[in-house]
C-alpha positions, -999 to +999 in steps of 0.1 A: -044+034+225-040+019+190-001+006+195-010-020+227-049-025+204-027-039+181+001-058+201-029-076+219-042-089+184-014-098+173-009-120+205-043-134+204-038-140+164-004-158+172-015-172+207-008-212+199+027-204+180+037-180+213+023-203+234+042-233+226+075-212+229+067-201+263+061-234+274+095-245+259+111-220+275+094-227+314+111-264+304+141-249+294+145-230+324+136-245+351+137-284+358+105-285+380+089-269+347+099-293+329+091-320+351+050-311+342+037-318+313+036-301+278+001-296+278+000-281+313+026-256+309+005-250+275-023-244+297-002-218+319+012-202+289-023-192+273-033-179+309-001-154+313-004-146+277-041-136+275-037-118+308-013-098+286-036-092+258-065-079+289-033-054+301-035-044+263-068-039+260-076-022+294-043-002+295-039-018+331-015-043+341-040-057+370-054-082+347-017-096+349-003-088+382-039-108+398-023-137+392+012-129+408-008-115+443+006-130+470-035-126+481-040-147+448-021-171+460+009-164+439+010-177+403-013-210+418-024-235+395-029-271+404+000-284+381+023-262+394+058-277+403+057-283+439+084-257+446+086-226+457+058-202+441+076-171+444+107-186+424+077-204+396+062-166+394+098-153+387+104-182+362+068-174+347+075-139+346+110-139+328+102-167+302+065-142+295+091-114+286+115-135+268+083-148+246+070-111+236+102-090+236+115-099+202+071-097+183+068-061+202+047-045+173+055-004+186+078+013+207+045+022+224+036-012+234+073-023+241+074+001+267+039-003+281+049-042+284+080-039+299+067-016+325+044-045+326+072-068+336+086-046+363+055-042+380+048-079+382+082-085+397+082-063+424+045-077+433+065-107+433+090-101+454+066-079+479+048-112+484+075-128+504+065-132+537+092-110+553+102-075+558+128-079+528+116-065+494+135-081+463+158-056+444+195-051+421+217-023+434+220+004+461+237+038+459+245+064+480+249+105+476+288+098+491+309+095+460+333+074+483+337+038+486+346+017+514+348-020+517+330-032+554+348-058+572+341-096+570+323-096+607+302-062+605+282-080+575+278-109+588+244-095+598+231-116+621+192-109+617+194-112+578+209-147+583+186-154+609+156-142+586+168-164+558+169-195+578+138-191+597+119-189+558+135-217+539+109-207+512+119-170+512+160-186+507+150-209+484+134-181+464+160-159+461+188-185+459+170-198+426+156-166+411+166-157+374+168-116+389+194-104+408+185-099+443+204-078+467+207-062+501+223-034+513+224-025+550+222+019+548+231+019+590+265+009+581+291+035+567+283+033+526+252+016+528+272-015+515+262-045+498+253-074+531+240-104+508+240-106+471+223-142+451+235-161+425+219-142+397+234-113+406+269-127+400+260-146+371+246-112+354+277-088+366+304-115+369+311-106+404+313-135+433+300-124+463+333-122+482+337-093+457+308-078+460+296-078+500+313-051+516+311-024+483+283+000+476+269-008+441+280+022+426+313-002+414+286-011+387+290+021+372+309+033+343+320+063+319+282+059+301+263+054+331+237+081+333+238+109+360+200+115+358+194+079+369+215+076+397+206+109+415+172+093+413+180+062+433+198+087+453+174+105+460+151+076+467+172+066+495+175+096+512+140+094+512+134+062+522+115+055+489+113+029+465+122+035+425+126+020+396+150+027+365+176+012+339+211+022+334+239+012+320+262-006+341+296-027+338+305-065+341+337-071+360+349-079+323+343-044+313+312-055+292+281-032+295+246-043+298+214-023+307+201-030+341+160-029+349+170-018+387+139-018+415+147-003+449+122-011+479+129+003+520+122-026+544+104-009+577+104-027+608+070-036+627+081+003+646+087+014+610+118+018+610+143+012+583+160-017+585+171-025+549+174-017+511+162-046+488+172-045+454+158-065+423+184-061+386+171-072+357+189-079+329+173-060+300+203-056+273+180-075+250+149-055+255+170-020+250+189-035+221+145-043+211+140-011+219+167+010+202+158-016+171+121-003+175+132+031+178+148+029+143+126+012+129+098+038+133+125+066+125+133+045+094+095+040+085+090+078+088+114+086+065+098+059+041+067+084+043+086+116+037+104+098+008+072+086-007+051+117+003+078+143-011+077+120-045+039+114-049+030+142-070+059+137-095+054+122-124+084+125-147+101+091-139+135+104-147+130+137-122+110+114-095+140+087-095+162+113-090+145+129-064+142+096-050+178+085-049+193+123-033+163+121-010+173+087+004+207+086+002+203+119+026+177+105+050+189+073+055+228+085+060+241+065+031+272+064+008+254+056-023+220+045-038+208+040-073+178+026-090+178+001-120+145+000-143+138-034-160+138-028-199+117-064-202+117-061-241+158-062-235+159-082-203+187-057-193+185-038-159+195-002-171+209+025-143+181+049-144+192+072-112+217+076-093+227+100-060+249+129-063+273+135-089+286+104-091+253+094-097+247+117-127+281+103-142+274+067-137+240+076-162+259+093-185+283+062-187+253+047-194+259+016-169+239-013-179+235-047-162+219-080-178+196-096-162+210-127-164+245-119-151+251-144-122+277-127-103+254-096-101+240-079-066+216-065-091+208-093-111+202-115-084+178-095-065+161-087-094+157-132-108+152-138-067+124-111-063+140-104-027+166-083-009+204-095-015+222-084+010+263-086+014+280-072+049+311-070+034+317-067+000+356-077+001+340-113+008+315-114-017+329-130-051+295-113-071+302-072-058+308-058-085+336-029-075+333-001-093+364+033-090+336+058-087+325+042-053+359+032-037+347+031-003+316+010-005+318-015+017+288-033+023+254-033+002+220-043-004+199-047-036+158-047-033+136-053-062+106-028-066+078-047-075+041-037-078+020-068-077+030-094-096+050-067-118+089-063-114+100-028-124+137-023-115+162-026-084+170-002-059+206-007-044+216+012-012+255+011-005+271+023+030+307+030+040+305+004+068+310-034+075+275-048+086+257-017+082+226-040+065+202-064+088+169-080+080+153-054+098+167-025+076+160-051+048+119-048+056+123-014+057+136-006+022+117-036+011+087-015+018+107+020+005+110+001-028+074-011-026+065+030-025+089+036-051+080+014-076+042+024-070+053+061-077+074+047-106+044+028-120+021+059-115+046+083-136+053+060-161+014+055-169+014+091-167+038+093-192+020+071-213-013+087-204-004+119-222+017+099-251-016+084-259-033+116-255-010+131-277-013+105-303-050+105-301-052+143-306-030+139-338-055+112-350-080+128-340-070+161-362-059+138-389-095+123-387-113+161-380-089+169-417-106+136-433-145+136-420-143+174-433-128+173-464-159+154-480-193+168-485-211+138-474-225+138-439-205+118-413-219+118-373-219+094-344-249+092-319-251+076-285-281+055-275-299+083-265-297+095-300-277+125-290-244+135-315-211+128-298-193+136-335-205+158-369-186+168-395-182+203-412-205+190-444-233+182-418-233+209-397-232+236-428-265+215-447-282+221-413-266+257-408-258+245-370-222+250-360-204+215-348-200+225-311-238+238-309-248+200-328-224+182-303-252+167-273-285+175-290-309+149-307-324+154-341-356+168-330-336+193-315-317+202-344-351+207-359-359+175-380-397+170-383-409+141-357-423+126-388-389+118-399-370+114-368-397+089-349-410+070-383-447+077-395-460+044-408-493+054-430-467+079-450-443+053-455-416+068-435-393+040-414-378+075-391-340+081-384-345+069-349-361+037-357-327+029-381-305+038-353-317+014-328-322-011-352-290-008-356-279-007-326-300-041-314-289-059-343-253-049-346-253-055-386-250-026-406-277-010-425-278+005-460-307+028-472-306+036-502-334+066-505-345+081-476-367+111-478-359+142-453-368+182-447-341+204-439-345+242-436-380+240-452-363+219-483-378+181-492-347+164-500-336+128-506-306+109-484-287+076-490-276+064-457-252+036-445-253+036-405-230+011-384-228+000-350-205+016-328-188-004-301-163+006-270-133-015-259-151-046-240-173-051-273-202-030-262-220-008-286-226+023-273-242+046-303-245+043-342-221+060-369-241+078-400-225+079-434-253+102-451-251+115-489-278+144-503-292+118-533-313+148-543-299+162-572-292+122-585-330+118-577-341+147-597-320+138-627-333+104-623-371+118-622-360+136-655-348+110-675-374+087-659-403+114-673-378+115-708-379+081-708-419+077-706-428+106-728-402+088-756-421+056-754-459+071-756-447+090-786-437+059-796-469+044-791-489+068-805-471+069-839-474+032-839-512+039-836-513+065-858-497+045-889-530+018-881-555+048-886-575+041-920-588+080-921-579+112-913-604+120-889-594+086-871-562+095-873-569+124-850-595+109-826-563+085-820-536+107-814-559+127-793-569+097-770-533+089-768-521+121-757-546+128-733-542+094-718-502+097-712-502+131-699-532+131-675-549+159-700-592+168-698-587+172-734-561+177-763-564+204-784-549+195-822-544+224-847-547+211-883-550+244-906-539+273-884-572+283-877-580+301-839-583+281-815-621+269-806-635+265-845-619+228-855-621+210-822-615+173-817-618+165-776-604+134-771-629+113-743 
């Protein structure tokens, strides 16, 4: 079972801190404890406390009850005070539950060691060498009462038992349990001893007591289904164990662990009732606080698991608010969010209507603000809490809540991150402990992780938003120019193209999108570089690019697109994500072509000029006519490339007056 898994660790985690309180409390209860020394009730304390932890672990309580065996030797250790052992076991046994009670980790485990307890007094008390059997109170089926005369309980044999065993009077003279003894042969089964626990716990003195049945314990809240089982038990001779509620002779209630053993004779025949009473107001009060705790952390999981999957802040605070405000049976609850630009606490959410008109008053609280609930949780990073607000000079009172009377503030914090305040108000005094105080400590732990989700939802899709309108503004830009503009990863594969790219390689954007450029169809020779035709490759650029992470400028590059030798001046840059990492290359690429055949033209223009130039500067050192020719002929054959240069000097057909140049 998980719940007593994890009780048992959290003893054996704790085990020198719980340890030295149970060894304080053996001293503080007992004189012969605390005539031993510290470390040898430390000693004792580890032993009773790991037993517990083997209980835990096993789900049994022998690992604990072997050590309170009256065939064990009960409770024997060698430092033991040299009294009674029954009455050390008792002592051992009460301080063990007075240790653990208030660090229970479940209901689950509270119950299973409380159980625990019971058993390990009634081994106890079954040790005692003598037909009694240790128990609290006796009832009857009779509803009637009757008080027994002074000399018919006198009983002679118990007084005679008693004072044969001084250990067995000592032992039940000094326990910390009520022990009692009813006689069921006289009319009532009445009360024939009583010990001085048992009037400490009910407030009784024995005169009072000896003589009644215990039912004068009882009271308007006692319950029915408990007493007709120690009813029943007695009719049948049986022993039980339960807790009820029973009465003080000052009227005060407390819860009573009651155990209820026959005692045969050696013919086996009922002599006597024993009864054992506990005490165990604390433990209940443990228990009930247990009980709402686990209710309390339940609704903490509906609140945050009805909430999870919202993420609007202002409709999840809401929801938040109405939802606990409902669960939790509150007057009021609201929810500040920190504006930190501000450093004001703004009243983002409030329960109910009251709630809705509080917003639209548009209630606002500095951060700052010393007499502020709010405030102070919110500086303090920890639950304020104020039982009664007519005594707290810092509430706040506002006429749309006239009946709060006590409240708590709790910061909602995520990390080191404080994101607002959630303040729970109820209608009565003392409503707030720490307990409830862990509890919404942990509901505004949920809240503010819900509110942190929402809000970077909010500003998810804000930046998403954003990002598509840039990225359309950028889409309008990239495609409004003719030039070439793409982005390729490190795999050389395009992640971006424009529209003037994708129509000069007739491949629509979403098709281009993924694919490298031999896919698109560029020729390997200009994609991977071919050396011996003077070709660096795109490829080659990019990761030189990329490995560098300077940008590159080429100013003619040479490609072949759709059959057609063009000419490309490039600019390509490295491309890097938000840690500084480049990731791909961006290409800025413009078709030079047109600019390199115009350049080609005048270039040709420019070199035809200046061998006409030459030649008529020849031509005006020619001394003849036939020189003059040979010349001009050399000339132009020489600055066009020509096998020969045919020059017409009189009209004649072509063939007759022929001058080849060489």
């Amino acid at each position: 079972m998980v719940p007593l898994k994890e009780f048992a660790n959290f003893i054996t985690l704790d085990v020198a801190n719980l340890a030295a309180i149970y060894a304080q409390l053996l001293a503080d209860s007992s004189e012969e404890y605390g005539s031993i020394s510290y470390n040898q009730r430390i000693v004792l304390a580890r032993r009773n406390l790991n037993a517990v932890v083997d209980c835990c672990l096993a789900e049994s309580s022998v690992p604990l009850l072997k050590f309170f065996d009256s065939k064990n030797n009960i409770s024997k250790v060698s430092y033991q005070p040299n009294n009674t052992s029954v009455k050390s076991a008792l002592h051992e046994i009460e301080c063990l539950g007075q240790t653990l009670t208030p660090v229970v980790t479940s209901l689950e485990a509270g119950k299973f060691f409380w159980k625990l307890l019971a058993d390990a007094r009634t081994v106890i008390v079954k040790s005692l060498e003598t037909p009694l059997s240790p128990q609290n109170a006796i009832y009857t089926q009779d509803t009637t009462q009757t008080k027994v005369s002074e000399p018919d309980v006198t009983d002679l044999a118990l007084k005679t038992s008693l004072q044969k065993d001084d250990r067995l009077s000592i032992a039940i003279s000094n326990a910390a349990i009520g022990v009692v003894i009813t006689d069921p042969h006289l009319p009532d089964n009445p009360l024939i001893y009583v010990n001085p626990a048992f009037t400490r716990i009910t407030g009784y003195s024995a005169e009072e007591a000896i003589g009644l049945n215990c039912r004068f314990l009882q009271g308007p809240d006692t319950d029915a289904l408990s007493i007709a089982t120690i009813r029943k038990a007695i009719k049948n001779e049986k022993s039980c164990s339960v807790v009820v509620l029973n009465y003080r002779k000052d009227g005060t209630p407390f819860w009573n662990e009651i155990t209820i053993n026959p005692v045969f004779d050696e013919d086996n025949k009922l002599i006597s009732f024993i009864g054992i009473q506990t005490d165990v107001t604390a433990r209940h009060h443990a228990e009930d606080a247990l009980l709402r705790r686990a209710s309390e952390l339940e609704t903490v999981a509906q609140v945050s698991i009805a909430t999870s999957t919202i993420l609007d802040v202002d409709q999840l605070l809401q929801e938040v608010v109405d939802l606990t405000k409902k669960r939790f049976n509150l007057y009021h609850v609201h929810i500040y969010v920190f504006d930190e630009k501000e450093g004001d606490l703004n009243l983002t959410a409030g329960a109910g209507d009251v709630g809705r008109t509080m917003i639209k008053q548009g209630w606002q609280i500095p951060i700052d603000r010393e007499d502020s609930l709010v405030a102070r949780a919110a500086r303090n990073r920890q639950p304020i809490i104020v039982n009664d607000v007519s005594k707290e000079p810092g509430f706040l009172p506002n006429p749309l809540l006239p009946n709060t009377h006590s409240e708590m503030t709790v910061p909602m914090i995520v990390g080191d991150k404080f994101l607002g305040v959630l303040d729970v108000q109820s209608d009565q005094v003392g409503r707030f402990t720490k307990d409830i105080a862990q509890i919404k400590t942990t509901l505004a732990s949920q809240i503010a992780v819900a509110l942190q989700n929402a809000i970077q939802y909010q500003e998810t899709q804000k930046a998403l938003i954003e990002m598509e309108n840039s990225q359309d503004l950028l889409r309008t830009v990239i495609d409004a120019t003719p030039d070439w503009i793409f982005i390729k990863d490190r795999e050389h594969r395009y992640r971006l193209a424009n529209k003037g790219y994708s129509d000069s390689i007739n491949i629509p954007i979403d098709e281009l999108i993924g694919k490298n450029d031999l896919e698109v169809g560029f020729p390997e020779d200009i994609v991977k570089g071919n050396p011996e035709k003077g070709i660096v490759g795109f490829w080659p650029d990019d990761d030189e690019v990329m490995a560098s992470g300077q940008i590159k400028f080429i100013d003619v590059e040479p490609a072949e697109i759709d059959g057609k030798h063009l000419y490309l001046s490039t600019v390509k840059a490295p491309v890097r994500n938000a840690e500084g990492d480049i990731w791909g290359v961006l290409g800025y690429v413009r078709d030079i072509t047109e600019r390199e055949q115009l350049l080609s033209q005048v270039q040709f223009r420019a070199r035809r000029e200046q061998t006409l130039r030459e030649i008529a500067e020849k031509m005006r050192t020619a001394t003849s006519l036939e020189n003059l020719v040979k010349v001009t002929a050399e000339e132009l054959g020489r600055s066009f490339s020509a096998d020969y240069v045919l020059i017409d000097l009189d009209n004649d057909p072509p063939g007759e007056n022929l001058n080849r140049g060489n």
